[in-house]
C-alpha positions in Angstrom: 0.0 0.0 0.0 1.5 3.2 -1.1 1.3 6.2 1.5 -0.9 9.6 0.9 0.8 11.3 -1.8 2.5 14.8 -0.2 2.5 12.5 3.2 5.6 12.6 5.8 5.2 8.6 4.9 5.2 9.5 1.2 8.2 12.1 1.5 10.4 9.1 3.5 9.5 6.7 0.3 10.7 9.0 -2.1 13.8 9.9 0.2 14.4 5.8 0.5 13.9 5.5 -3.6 16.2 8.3 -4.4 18.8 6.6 -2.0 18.0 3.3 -3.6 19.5 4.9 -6.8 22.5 6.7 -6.0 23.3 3.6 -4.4 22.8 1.2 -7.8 20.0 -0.1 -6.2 22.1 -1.7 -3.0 19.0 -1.2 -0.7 16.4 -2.8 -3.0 18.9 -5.8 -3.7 19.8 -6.2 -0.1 15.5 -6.2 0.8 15.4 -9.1 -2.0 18.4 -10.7 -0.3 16.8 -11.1 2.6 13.3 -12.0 1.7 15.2 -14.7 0.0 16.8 -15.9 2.8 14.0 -15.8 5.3 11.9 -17.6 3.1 14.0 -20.3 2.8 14.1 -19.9 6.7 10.1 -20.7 6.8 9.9 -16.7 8.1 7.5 -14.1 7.1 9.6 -10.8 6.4 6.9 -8.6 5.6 5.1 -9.8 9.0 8.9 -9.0 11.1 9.0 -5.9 9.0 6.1 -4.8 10.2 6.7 -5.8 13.9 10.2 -3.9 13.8 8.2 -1.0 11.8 5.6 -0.5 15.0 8.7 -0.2 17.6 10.5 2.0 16.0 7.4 4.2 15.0 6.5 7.3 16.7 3.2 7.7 18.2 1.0 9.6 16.3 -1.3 12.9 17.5 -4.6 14.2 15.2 -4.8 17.8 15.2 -7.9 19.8 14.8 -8.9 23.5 14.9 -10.7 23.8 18.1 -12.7 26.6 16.7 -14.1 25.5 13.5 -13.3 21.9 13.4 -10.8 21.9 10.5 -8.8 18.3 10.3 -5.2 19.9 10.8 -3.5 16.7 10.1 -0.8 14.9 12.7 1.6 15.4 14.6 4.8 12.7 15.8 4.7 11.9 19.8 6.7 9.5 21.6 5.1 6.5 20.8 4.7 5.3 24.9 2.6 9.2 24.9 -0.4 8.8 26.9 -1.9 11.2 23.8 -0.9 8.7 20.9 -4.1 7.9 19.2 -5.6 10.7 20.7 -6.6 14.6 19.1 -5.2 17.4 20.0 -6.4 21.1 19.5 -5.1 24.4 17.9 -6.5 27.0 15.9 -6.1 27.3 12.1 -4.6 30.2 10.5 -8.5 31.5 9.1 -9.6 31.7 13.0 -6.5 33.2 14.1 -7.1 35.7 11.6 -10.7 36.1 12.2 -9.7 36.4 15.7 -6.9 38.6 15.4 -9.1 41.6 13.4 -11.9 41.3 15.8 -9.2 42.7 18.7 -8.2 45.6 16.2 
């Protein structure tokens, strides 16, 4: 599954792909190398990909406007965050602005 084009996940792909080349492909031929060999080893490396993926990964914090709603995106936590999961609030930049002339 690719990631959400113009995503942190999607700008970490291209930054793995553009790596992949300058390197003659070494990462892409080392991933096959492997696959290889824990397939051979009656292991899933997709599944222990995955596994060592969620340990590593940050936490993950939605954010919303807490004025009008708007869906602000994410934010990274420490993954052990009692917030992970969880939304968070700010204000978009159209409140702040709306709130910003009404003090003028």
């Amino acid at each position: 599954m690719l990631p959400e084009p113009g995503s942190q996940d999607w700008d970490k792909m291209a930054e793995f792909m553009r790596a992949d080349l300058v390197s003659n492909m070494t990462l892409s031929k080392i991933i096959g190398m492997t696959r290889k060999q824990y397939k051979e080893q009656g292991r899933d490396f997709d599944e222990e990909f995955q596994k060592w993926k969620a340990e590593r990964s940050p936490g993950i914090i939605k954010v919303k406007c807490s004025w009008c709603g708007l869906d602000m995106g994410t934010k990274e936590c420490d993954k052990n965050d009692k917030s992970n999961g969880k939304t968070s609030h700010s204000i978009c930049d159209e409140c702040l602005d709306k709130i910003e002339k009404k003090g003028e």
